[in-house]
C-alpha positions, 0 to 999 in steps of 0.5 A: 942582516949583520954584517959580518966585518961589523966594528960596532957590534963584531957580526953580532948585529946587537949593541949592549948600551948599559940598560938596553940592547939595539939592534945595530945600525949595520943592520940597516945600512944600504939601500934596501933598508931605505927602500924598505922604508920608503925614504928619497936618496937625499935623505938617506943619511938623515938620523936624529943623531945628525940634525943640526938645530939652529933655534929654540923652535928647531930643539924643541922640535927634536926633542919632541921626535927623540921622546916620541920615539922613546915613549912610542906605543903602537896602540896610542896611535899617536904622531907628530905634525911638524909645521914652519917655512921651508929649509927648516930641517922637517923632513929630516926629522921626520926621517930620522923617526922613522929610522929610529922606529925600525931600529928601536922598535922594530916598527915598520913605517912609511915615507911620501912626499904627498904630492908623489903619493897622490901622483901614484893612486891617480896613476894606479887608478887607470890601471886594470889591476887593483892596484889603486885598491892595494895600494890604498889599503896599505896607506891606510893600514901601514904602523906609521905613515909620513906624509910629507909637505901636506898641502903643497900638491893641487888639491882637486876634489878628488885629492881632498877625498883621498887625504881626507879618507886617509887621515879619518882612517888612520884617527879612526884606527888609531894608527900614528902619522908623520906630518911634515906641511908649510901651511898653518893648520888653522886659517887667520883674519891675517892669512885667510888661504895659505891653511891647511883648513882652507885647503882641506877641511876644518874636519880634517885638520880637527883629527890632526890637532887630536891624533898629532902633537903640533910642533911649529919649526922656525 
């Protein structure tokens, strides 16, 4: 909803920018359209507009982000994994896409940390409600999904057949995915056990090279 008072768009709740008109960020202010999305209170002020690269490798990452969301397509099923050491800034820019969708276009996404996801589907799983069910089938099912620091949980048996039913899934049906991770994807002669192939499977790690652009954050 507009907001009323709205010095941006007079309580209209759109922007006229020339060519194109969008919705305004009034629209999205506060905290139900950051829980609506999913995403943490610390990131609640991250936008595209508001990251701050400090490397080659940290513009080129928002530039691709800006040109996904530009040139997105819900059909392609086409994402972003986004992979480099910490503090590098990805989950900002992973949020800031996410944003961006909703507002652009009117895509709903989906923020986890992976770890918190996983937490929550063990958790659901002992519960006499379905909840494990429903709350599966809507990982799976939701437009776009972040996953954020893939690889950083333990990862138990259990948790590799769930990430790895997630991800197919999603390939599968073409649904984009978000990817944030502090491991490389694919393991070296020099690193033979911080991967995410190592991790969890060649297999899996096959699909993100197919359904994501890899962008390495440094």
């Amino acid at each position: 909803m507009a907001d009323r008072n709205c010095p941006i768009c007079k309580g209209t709740g759109f922007v006229d920018k020339g060519n194109v008109v969008e919705l305004c960020p009034c629209r999205f202010k506060g905290e139900n359209f950051q829980r609506l999305l999913n995403i943490p209170k610390k990131f609640w002020s991250a936008e595209l507009d508001n990251y701050q690269p400090i490397s080659p490798a940290q513009r080129r990452a928002l530039k691709v982000c800006k040109e996904f969301v530009f040139n997105f397509d819900l059909e392609e099923g086409k994402g972003i994994t986004l992979v480099g050491p910490p503090q590098m800034g990805k989950t900002h820019l992973v949020v800031g896409v996410l944003k961006a969708l909703y507002r652009q276009k009117r895509v709903r996404g989906f923020f986890f940390d992976t770890k918190e996801m996983l937490f929550q589907l063990r958790f659901y799983a002992g519960s006499e409600e379905d909840k494990y069910g429903r709350m599966l089938k809507f990982l799976m099912r939701v437009p776009v999904l972040v996953l954020d620091d893939l690889g950083s949980e333990r990862l138990s048996d259990w948790s590799i057949e769930v990430l790895s039913l997630l991800i197919t899934y999603r390939y599968n049906h073409q649904l984009s995915t978000l990817i944030t991770t502090n491991y490389q994807l694919k393991k070296s002669e020099e690193d033979l056990l911080n991967s995410l192939e190592e991790r969890l499977s060649p297999g899996v790690v096959g699909k993100l090279f197919h359904m994501n652009e890899v962008v390495y954050v440094s």
